[in-house]
Z-matrix of the N, CA and C atoms (Angstrom, degrees):
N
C 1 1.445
C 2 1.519 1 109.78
N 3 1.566 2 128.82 1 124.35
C 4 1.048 3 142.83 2 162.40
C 5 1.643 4 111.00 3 -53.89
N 6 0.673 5 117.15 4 -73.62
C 7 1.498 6 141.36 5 -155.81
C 8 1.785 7 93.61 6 -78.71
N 9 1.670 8 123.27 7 153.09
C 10 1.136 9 129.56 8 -140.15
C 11 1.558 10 68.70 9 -109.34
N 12 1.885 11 117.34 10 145.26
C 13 1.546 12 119.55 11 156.93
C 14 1.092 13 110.57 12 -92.47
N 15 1.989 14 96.51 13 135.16
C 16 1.419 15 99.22 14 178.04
C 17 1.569 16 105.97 15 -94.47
N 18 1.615 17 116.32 16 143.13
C 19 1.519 18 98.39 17 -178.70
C 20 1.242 19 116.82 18 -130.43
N 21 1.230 20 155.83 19 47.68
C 22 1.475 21 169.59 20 169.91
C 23 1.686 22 96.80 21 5.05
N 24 1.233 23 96.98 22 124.40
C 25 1.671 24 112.79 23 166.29
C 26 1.296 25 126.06 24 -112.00
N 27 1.340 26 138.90 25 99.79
C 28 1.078 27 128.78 26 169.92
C 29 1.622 28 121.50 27 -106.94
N 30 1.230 29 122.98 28 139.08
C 31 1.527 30 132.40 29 175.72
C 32 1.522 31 97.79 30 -156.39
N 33 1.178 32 118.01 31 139.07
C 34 1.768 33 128.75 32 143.47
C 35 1.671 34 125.73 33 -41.75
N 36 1.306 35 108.88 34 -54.27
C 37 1.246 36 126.77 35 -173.88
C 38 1.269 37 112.21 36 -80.72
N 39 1.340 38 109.94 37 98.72
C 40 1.959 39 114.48 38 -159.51
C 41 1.414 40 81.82 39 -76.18
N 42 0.911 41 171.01 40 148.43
C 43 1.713 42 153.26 41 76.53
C 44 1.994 43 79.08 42 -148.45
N 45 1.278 44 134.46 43 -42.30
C 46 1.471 45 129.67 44 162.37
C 47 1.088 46 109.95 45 -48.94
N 48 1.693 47 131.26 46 -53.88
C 49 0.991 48 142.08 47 179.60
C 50 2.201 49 118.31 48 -48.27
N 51 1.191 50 80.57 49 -38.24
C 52 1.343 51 82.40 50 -179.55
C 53 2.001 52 126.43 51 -93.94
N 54 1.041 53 76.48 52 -34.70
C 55 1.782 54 90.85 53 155.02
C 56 1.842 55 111.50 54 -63.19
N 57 1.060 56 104.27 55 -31.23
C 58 1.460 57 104.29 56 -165.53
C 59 2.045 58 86.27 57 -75.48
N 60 1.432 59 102.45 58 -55.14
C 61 1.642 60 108.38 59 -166.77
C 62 1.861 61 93.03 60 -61.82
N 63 0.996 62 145.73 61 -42.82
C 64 1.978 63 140.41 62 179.39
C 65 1.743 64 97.58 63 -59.55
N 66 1.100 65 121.78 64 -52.38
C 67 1.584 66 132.88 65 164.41
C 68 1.802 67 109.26 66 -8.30
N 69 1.479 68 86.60 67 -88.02
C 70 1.493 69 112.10 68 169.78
C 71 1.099 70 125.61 69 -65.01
N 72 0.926 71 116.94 70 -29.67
C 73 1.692 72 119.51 71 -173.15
C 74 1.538 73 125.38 72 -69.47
N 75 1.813 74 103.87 73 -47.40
C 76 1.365 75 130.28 74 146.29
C 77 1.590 76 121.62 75 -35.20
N 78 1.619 77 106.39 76 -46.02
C 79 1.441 78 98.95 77 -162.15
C 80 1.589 79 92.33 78 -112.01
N 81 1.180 80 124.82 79 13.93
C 82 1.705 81 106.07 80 176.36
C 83 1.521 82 85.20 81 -167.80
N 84 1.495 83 115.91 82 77.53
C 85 1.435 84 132.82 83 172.06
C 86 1.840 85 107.92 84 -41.62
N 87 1.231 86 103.54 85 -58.52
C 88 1.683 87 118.21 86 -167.53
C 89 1.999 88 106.55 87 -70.84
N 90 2.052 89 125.66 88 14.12
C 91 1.312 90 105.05 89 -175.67
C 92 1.034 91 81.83 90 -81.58
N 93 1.241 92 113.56 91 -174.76
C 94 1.720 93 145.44 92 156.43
C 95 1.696 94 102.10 93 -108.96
N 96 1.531 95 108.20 94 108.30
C 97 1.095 96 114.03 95 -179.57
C 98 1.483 97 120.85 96 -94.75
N 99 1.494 98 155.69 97 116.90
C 100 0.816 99 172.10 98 -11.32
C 101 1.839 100 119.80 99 119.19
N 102 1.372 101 122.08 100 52.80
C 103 1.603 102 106.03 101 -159.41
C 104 1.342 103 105.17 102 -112.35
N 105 1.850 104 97.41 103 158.38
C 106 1.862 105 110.08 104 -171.60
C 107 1.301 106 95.00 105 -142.89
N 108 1.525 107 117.57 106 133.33
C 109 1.437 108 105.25 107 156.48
C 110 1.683 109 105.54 108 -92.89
N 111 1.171 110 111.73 109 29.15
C 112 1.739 111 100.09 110 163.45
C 113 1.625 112 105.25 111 -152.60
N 114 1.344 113 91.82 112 144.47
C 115 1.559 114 105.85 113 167.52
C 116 1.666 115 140.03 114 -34.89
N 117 1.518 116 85.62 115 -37.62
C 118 1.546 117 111.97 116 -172.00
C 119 1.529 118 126.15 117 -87.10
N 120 1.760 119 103.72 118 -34.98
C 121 0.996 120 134.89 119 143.06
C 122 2.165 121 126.56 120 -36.95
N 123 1.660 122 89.29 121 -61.36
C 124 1.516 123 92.81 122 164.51
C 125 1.196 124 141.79 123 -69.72
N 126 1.706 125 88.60 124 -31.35
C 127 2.180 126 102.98 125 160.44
C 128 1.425 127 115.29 126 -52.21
N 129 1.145 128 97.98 127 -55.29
C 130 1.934 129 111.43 128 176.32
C 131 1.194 130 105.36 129 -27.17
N 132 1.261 131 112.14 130 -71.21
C 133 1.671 132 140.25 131 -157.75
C 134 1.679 133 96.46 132 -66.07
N 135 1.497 134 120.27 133 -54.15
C 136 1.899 135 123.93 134 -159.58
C 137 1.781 136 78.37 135 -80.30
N 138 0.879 137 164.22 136 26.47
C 139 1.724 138 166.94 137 51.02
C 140 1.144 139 104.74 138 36.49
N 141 1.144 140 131.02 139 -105.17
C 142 1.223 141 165.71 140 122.64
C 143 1.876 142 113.99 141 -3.48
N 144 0.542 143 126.93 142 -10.09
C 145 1.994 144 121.48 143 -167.19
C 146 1.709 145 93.27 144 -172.77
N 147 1.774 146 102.04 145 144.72
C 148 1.286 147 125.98 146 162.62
C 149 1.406 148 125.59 147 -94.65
N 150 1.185 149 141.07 148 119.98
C 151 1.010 150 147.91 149 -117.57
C 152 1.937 151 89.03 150 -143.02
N 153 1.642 152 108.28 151 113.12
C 154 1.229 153 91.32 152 163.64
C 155 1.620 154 140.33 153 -88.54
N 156 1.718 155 92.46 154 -1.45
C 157 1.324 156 115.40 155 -162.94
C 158 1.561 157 97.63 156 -155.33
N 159 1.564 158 111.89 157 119.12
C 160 1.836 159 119.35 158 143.23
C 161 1.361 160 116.52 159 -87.73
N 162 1.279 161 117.32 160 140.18
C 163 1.335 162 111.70 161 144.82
C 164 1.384 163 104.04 162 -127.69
N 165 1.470 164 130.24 163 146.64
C 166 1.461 165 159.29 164 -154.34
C 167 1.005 166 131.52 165 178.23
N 168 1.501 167 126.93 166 128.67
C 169 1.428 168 147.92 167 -174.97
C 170 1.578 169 102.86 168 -65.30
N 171 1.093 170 101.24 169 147.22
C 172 1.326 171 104.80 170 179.69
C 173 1.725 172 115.67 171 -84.42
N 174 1.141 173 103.54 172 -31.80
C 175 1.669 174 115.18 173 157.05
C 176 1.798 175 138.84 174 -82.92
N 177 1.345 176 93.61 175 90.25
C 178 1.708 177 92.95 176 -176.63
C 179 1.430 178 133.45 177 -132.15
N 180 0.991 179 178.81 178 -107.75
C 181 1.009 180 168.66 179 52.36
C 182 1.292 181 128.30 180 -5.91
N 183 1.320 182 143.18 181 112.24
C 184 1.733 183 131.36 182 163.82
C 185 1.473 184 73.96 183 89.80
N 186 1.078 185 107.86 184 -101.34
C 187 1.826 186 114.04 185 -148.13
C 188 1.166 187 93.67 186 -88.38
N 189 1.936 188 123.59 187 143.74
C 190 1.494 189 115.97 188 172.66
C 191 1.329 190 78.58 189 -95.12
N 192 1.652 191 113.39 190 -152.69
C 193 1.389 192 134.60 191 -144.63
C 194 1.780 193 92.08 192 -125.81
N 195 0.964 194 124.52 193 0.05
C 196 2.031 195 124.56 194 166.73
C 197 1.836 196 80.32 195 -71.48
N 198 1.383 197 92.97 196 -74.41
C 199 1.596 198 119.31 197 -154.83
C 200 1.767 199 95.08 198 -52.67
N 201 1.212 200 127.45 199 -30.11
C 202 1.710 201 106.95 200 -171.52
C 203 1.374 202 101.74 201 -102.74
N 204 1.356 203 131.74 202 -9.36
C 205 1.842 204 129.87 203 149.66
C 206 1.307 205 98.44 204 -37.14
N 207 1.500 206 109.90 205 -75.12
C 208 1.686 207 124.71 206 -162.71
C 209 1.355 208 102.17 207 -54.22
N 210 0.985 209 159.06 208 -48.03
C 211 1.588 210 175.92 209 44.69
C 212 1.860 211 92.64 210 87.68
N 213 1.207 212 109.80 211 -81.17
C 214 1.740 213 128.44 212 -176.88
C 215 1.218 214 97.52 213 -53.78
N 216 2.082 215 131.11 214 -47.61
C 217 1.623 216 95.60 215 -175.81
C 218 1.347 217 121.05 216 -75.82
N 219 1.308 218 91.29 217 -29.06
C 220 2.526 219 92.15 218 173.15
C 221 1.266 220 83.35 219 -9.53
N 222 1.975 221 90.59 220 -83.90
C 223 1.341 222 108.46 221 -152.85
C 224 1.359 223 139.97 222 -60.76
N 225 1.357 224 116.64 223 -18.64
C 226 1.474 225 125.38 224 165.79
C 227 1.752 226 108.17 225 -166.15
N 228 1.600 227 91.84 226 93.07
C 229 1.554 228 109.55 227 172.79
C 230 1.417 229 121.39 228 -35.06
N 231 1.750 230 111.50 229 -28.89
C 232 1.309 231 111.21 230 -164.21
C 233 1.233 232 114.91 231 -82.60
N 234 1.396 233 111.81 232 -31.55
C 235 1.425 234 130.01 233 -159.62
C 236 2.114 235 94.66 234 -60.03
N 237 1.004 236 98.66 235 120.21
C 238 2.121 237 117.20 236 149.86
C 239 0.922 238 93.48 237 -65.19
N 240 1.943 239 87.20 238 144.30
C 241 1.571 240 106.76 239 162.47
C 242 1.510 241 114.84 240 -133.34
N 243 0.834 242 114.39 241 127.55
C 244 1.801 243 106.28 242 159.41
C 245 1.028 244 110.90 243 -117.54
N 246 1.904 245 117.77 244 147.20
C 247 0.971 246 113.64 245 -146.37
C 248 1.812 247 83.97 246 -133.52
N 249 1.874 248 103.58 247 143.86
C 250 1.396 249 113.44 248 -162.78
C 251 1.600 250 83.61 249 -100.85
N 252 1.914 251 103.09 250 162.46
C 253 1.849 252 110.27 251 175.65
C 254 1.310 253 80.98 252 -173.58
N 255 1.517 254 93.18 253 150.75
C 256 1.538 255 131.29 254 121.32
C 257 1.606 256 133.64 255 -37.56
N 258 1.588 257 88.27 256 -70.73
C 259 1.529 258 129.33 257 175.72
C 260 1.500 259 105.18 258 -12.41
N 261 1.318 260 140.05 259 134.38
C 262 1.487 261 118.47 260 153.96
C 263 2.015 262 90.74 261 -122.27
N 264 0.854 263 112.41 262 -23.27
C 265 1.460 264 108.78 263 -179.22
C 266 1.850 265 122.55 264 -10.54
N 267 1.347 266 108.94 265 132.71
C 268 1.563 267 91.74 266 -167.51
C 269 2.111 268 83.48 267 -77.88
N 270 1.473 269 143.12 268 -28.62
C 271 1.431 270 94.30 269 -168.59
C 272 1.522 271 109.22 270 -84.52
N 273 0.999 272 125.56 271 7.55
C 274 1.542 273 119.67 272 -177.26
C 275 1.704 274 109.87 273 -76.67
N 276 2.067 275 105.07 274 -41.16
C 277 1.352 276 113.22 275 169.49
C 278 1.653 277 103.67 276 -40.78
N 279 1.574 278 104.56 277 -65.00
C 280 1.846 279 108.82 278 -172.79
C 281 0.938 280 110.71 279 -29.74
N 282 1.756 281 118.51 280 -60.46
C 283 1.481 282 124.09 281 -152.38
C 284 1.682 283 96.64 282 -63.77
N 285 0.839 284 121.56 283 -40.37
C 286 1.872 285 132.83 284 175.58
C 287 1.300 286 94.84 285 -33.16
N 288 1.782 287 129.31 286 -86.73
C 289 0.808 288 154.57 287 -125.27
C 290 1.587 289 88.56 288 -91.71
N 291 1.157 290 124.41 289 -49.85
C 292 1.873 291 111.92 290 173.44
C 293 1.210 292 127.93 291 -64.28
N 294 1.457 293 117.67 292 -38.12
C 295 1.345 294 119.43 293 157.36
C 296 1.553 295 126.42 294 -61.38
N 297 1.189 296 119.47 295 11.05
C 298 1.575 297 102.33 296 -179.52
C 299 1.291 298 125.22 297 113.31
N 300 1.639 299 101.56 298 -56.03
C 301 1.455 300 105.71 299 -173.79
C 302 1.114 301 145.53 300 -19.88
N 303 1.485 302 135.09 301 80.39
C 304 1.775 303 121.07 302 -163.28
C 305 1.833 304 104.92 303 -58.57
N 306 1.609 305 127.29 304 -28.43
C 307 1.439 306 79.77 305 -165.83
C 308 1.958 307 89.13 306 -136.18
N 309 1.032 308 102.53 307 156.95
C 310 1.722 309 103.66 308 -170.95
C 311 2.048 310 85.86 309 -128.98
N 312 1.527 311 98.27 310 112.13
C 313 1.559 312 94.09 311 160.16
C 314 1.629 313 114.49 312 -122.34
N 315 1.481 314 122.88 313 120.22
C 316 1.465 315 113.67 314 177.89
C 317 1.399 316 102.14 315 -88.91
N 318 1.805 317 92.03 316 136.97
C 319 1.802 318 113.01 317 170.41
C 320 0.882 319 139.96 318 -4.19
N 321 1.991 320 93.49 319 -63.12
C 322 1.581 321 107.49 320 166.12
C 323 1.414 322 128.42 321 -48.88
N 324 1.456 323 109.29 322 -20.82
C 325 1.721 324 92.26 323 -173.00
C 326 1.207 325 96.48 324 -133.97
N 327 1.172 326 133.91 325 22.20
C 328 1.916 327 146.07 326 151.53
C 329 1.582 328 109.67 327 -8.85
N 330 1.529 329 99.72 328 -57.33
C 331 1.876 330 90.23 329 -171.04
C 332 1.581 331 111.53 330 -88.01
N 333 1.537 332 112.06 331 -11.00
C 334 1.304 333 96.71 332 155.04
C 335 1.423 334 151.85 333 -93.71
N 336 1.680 335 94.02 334 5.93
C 337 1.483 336 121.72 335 -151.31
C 338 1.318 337 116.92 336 -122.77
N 339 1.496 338 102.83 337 -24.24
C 340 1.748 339 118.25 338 -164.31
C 341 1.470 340 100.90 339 -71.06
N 342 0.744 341 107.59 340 -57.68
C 343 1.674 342 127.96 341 173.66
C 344 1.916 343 113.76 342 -18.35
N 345 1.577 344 85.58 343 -72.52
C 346 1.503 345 94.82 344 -149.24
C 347 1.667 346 86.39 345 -92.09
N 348 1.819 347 118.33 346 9.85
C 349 1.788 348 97.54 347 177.57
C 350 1.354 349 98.28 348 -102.27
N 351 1.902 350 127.74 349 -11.61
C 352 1.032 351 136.30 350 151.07
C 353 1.943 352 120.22 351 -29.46
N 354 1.319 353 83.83 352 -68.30
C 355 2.032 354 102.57 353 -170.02
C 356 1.674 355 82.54 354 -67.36
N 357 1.217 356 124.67 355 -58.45
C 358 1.738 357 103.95 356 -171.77
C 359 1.443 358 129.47 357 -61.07
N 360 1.630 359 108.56 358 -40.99
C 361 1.455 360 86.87 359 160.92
C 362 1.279 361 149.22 360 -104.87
N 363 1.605 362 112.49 361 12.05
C 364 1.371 363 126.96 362 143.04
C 365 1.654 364 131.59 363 -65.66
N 366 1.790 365 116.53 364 -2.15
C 367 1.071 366 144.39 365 134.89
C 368 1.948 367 144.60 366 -57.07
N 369 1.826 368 78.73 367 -28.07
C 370 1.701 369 81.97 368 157.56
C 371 1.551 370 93.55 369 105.51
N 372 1.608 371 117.32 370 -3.81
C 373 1.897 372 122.41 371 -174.83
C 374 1.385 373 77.98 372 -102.62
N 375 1.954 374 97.82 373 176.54
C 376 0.923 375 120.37 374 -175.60
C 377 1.987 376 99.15 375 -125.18
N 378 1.213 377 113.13 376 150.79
C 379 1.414 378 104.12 377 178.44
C 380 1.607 379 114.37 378 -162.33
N 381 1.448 380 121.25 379 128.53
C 382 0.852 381 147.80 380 -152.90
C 383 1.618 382 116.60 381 -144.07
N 384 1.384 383 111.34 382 119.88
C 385 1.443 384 127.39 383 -144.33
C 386 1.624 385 112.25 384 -55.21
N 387 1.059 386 127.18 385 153.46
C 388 1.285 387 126.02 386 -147.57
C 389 1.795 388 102.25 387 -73.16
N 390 1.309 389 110.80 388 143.53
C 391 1.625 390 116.96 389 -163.48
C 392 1.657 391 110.62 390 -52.31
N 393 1.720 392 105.69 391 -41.09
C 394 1.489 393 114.94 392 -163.03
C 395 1.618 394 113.61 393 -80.17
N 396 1.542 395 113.01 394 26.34
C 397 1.348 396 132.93 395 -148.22
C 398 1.890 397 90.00 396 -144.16
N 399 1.432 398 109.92 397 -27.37
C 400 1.227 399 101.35 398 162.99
C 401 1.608 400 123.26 399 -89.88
N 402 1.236 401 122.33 400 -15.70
C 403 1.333 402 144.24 401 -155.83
C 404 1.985 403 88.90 402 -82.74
């Protein structure tokens, strides 16, 4: 990639939030990282700036993370999302998978997962945390 990735972070939970930004930072020195602990805050901002990459919890304040996908494509169709959880529920997986979402990573396996759903869906795949992790 020529061009510097921009990658917007949103979480509530600043001390998540910041683990998430050492995460990335380590493994893709050259993004331009972008962080909010609120939803509303990051709308503001995807306003204003193109975003080649979200990542966001699906649990947040005011806006959850279905509702601030839908929110981010208004505003910039292009922008990927992967979307962070707890959640293992099979309809919450659905709701993932109908809305669009290229990448679904659950919590539990964040430091092994964040990584490589990064390189996949800034690759043009879609990726969603390994099945035996939902079980």
């Amino acid at each position: 990639m020529n061009k510097k990735v921009k990658i917007l972070l949103v979480d509530n939970h600043s001390a998540f939030l910041k683990g998430l930004m050492e995460v990335i930072q380590e493994e893709f020195m050259s993004f331009n990282l972008f962080c909010f602990s609120s939803s509303e805050e990051a709308l503001y901002s995807a306003k204003e700036n193109k975003y080649d990459l979200a990542i966001f919890d699906l649990e947040m304040a005011v806006i959850n993370g279905i509702s601030f996908h839908k929110e981010l494509k208004l505003l910039n169709p292009e922008t990927l999302s992967i979307l962070l959880t707890l959640h293992k529920e099979q309809d919450i997986i659905q709701s993932v998978f109908e809305k669009g979402i290229e990448g679904f990573v659950l919590k539990d396996n964040i430091l092994d997962e964040l990584v490589i759903a990064i390189k996949e869906v800034l690759k043009g795949n879609k990726y969603f945390s390994k099945l035996d992790a939902l079980n």
